[in-house]
KEDOVO-519511 format. One line per field, with one value per residue (C-alpha): residue number from 1; residue in one letter; chain; x, y, z. Coordinates in steps of 0.001 Angstrom, whole numbers, plus 500000, padded with zeros to 6 digits. Example, Ala and Ser with C-alpha at 12.3 -4.5 7.8 and 13.67 -1.06 7.14 Angstrom:
KEDOVO-519511
titor c(1_2)
vexnu c(A_S)
voza c(A_A)
u c(512300_513670)
v c(495500_498940)
w c(507800_507140)
//
This chain:
KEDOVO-519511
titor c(1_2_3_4_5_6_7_8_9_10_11_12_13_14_15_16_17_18_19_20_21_22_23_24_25_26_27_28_29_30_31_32_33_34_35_36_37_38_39_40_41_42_43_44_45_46_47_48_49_50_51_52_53_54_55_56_57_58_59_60_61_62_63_64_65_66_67_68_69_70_71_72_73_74_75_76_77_78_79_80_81_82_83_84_85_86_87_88_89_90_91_92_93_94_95_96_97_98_99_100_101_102_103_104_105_106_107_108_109_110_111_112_113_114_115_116_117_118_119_120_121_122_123_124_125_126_127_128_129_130_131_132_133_134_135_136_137_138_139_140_141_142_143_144_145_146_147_148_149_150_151_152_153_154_155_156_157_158_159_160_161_162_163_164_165_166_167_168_169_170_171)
vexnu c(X_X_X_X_X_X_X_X_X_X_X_X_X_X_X_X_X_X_X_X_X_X_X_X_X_X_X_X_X_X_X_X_X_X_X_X_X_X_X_X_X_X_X_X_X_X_X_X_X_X_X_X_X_X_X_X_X_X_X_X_X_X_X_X_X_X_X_X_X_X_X_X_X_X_X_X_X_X_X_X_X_X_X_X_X_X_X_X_X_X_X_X_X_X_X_X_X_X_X_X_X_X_X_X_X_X_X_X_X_X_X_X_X_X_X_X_X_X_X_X_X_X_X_X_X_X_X_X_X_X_X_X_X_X_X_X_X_X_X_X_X_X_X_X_X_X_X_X_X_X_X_X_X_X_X_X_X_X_X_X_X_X_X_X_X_X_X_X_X_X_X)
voza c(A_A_A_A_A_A_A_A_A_A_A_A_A_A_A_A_A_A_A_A_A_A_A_A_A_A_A_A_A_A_A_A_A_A_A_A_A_A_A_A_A_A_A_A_A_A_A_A_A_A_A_A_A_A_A_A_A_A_A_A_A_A_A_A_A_A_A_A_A_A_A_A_A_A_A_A_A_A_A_A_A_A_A_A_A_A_A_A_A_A_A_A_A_A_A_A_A_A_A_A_A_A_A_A_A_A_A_A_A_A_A_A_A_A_A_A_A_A_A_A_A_A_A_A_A_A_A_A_A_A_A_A_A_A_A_A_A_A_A_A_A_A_A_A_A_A_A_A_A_A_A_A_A_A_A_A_A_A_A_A_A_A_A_A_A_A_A_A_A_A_A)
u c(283659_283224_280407_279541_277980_275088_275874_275712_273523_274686_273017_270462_268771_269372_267267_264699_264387_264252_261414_259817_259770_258481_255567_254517_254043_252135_250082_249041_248596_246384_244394_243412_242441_239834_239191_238769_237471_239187_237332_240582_244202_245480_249164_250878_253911_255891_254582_258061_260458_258770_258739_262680_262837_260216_261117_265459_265573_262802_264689_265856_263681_263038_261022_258847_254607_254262_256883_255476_251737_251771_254202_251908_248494_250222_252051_248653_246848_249705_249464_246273_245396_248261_246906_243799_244943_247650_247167_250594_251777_255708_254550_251997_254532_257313_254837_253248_257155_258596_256061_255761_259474_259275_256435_257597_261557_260095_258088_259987_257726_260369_259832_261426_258604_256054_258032_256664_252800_252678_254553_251936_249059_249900_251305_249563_246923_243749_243222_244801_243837_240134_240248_240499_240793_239798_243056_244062_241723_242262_244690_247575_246568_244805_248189_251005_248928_248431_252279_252749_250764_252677_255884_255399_254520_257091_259843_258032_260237_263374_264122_267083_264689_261365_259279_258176_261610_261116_262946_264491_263684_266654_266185)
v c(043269_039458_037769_035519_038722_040479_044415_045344_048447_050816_050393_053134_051336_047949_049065_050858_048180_045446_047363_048256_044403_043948_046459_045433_042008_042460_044722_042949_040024_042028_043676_040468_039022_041716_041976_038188_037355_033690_033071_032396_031657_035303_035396_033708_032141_033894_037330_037253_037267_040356_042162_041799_043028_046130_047212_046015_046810_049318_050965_047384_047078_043589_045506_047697_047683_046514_043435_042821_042849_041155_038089_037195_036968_035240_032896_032228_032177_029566_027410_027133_026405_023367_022148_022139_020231_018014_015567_014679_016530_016941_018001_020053_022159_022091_023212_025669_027528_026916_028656_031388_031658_031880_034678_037049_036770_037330_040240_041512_041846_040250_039299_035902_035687_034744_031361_030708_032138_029382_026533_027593_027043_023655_022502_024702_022084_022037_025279_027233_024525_024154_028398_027166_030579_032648_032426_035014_037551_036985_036019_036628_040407_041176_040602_042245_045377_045842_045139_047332_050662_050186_050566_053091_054710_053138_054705_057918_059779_058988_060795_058202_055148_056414_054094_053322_054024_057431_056856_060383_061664_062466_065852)
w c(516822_517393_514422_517384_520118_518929_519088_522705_524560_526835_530087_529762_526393_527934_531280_529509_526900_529684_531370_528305_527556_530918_530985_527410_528441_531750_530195_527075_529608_531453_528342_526957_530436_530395_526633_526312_529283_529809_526258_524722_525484_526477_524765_522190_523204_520414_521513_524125_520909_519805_522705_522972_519423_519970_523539_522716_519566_518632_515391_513995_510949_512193_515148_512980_512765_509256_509785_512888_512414_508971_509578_512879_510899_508059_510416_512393_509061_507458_510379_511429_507434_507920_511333_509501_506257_507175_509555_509999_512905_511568_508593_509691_511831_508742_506348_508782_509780_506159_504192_506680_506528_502341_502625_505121_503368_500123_501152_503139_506123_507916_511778_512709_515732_513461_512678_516304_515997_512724_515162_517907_515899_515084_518295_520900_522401_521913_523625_520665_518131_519589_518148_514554_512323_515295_516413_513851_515816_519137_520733_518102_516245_519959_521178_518403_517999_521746_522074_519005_520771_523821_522153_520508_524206_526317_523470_522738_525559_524095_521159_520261_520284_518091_517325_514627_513382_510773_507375_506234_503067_500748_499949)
//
């Protein structure tokens, strides 16, 4: 095994992972069209990493709800708070990624997506930055948990690819 590949699917996972990916997206696009109603920028950018790693990957602890969900309200949390507080745009976006980085590592709540929800926040446009904490609520947990939910449908049917991934007890 080469350290330069990732590990590599067989073509069943890769298809149903690639239209899993695909369904997750155009669906979440389409909820929050309808939930939010053009209010509001509909997806996160960052939203596309974590659909490879829930509809790819779905038992990679990287891919799981808590991970998931947590790291994107604390990276829209941490950078919205730095797009609000520092003024200096390079900053802004090295505080906003480097803290969220330090949190979710710590904690190990672990989803490298939410590096991008904090970048977002800063550097969006005014669209996202016009949101100010609201961003938190809708677009970014509107979008994970929605993306969340469908994985755990789109995997159901495969009994080698539950989702959320079950830890065994050691009994």
């Amino acid at each position: 095994m080469s350290t330069w590949l990732a590990p590599r699917a067989n073509g069943k996972d890769a298809l149903i992972g690639a239209v899993g990916a695909a369904l997750g997206m155009a669906l979440t696009w389409l909820i929050c069209d309808w939930v939010l109603d053009g209010a509001a920028p509909l997806l996160v950018m960052s939203m596309g990493a974590s659909a490879v790693l829930l509809f790819a990957t779905p038992t990679s602890p990287l891919a799981q709800p808590l991970p998931m969900i947590s790291s994107h309200a604390l990276g829209a949390f941490v950078g919205v708070a730095s797009a609000r507080l520092i003024h200096n745009t390079p900053l802004a976006v090295g505080v906003a990624v480097g803290v969220t980085a330090g949190v979710i590592v710590r904690f190990g709540i672990t989803h490298p997506a939410s590096g991008g929800t904090a970048l977002s926040a800063v550097i969006g446009g005014d669209a996202i930055t016009n949101l100010g904490w609201e961003f938190i609520w809708h677009p970014v947990l509107l979008n994970v948990v929605l993306l969340v939910a469908l994985a755990v449908v789109v995997n159901a049917p495969f009994a080698w690819r539950r989702y959320p991934l079950q830890l065994r007890s050691s009994s």
